[in-house]
C-alpha positions as CSV (number, residue, x, y, z in Angstrom):
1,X,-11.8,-20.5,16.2
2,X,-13.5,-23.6,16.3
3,X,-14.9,-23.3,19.4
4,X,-17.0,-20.4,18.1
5,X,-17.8,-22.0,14.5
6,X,-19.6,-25.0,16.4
7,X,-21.0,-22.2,19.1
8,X,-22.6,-20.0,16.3
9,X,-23.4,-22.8,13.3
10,X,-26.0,-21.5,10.9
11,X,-28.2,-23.9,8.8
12,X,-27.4,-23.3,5.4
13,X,-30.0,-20.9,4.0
14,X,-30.9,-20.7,-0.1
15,X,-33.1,-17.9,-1.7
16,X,-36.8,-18.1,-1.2
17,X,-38.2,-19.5,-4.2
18,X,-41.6,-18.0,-3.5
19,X,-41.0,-14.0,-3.1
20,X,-37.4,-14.7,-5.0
21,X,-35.3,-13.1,-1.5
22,X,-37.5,-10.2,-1.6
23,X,-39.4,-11.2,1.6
24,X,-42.5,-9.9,0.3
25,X,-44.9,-11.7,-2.2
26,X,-45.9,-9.0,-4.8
27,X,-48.5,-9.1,-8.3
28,X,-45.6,-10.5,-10.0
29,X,-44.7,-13.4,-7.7
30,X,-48.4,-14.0,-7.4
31,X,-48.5,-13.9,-11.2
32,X,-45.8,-16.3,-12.1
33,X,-47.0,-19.1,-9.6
34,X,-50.5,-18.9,-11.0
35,X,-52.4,-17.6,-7.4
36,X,-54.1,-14.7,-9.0
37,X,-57.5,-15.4,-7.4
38,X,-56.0,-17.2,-4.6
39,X,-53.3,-14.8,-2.7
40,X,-52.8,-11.3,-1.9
41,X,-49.5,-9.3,-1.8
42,X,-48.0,-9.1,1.7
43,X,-45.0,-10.3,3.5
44,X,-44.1,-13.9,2.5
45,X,-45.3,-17.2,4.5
46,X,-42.4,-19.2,3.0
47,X,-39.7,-17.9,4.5
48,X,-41.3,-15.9,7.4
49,X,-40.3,-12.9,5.2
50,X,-36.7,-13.7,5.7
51,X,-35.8,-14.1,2.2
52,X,-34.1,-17.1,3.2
53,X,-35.2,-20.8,3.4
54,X,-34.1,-24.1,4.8
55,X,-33.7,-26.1,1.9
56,X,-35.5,-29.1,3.5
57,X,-38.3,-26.7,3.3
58,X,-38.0,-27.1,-0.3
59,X,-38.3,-30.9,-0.1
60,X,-41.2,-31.0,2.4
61,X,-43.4,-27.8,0.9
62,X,-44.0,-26.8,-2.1
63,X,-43.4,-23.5,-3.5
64,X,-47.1,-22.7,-4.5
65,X,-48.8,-24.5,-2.0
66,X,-52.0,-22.7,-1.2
67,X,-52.8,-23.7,2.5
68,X,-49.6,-22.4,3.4
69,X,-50.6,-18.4,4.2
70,X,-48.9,-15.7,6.7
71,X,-52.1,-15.9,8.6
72,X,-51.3,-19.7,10.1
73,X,-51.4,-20.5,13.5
74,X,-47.9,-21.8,14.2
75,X,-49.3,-25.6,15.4
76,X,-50.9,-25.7,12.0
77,X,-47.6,-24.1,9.7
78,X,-46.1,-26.6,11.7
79,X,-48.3,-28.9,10.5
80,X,-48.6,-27.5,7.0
81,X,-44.4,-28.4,6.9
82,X,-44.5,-31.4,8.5
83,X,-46.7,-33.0,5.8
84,X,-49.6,-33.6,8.3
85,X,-52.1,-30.8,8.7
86,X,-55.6,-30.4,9.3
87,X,-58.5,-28.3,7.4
88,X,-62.2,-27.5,8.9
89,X,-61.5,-30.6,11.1
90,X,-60.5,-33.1,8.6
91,X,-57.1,-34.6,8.5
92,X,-55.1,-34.1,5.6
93,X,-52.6,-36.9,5.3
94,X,-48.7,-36.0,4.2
95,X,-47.4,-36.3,0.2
């Protein structure tokens, strides 16, 4: 039994905070983080629509972070989570 708990180790995994595990970002997520002009409703950048999150991802990102759209290349969500990104060709250093 061991063998296959070190074979098949999951990461622990909490509920998004963004779309609340739904996996989809509706009015009322968009609402209650204060994106109203900002966002649309659609599947979840977060968590990948998942529902689920790392929760270094917590520490690194914040949950209403605006850059951080469905619509992201992955070099630049990369980025985005790493704390270095880049907009319109200007780097945007880490928090």
């Amino acid at each position: 039994m061991n063998f296959f708990r070190r074979l098949f180790k999951r990461k622990p995994t909490v509920q998004c905070p963004r779309c609340l595990g739904k996996g989809r970002v509706d009015w009322d997520d968009i609402k209650r983080l204060g994106k109203e002009l900002k966002w649309g409703p659609g599947r979840c950048a977060y968590c990948n629509g998942t529902g689920k999150v790392d929760p270094a991802l917590m520490s690194k990102v914040a949950i209403d972070e605006t850059y951080l759209t469905i619509n992201l290349p992955y070099a630049e969500r990369k980025g985005v989570i790493d704390g270095n990104y880049i907009i319109s060709g200007t780097w945007m250093p880490g928090k």
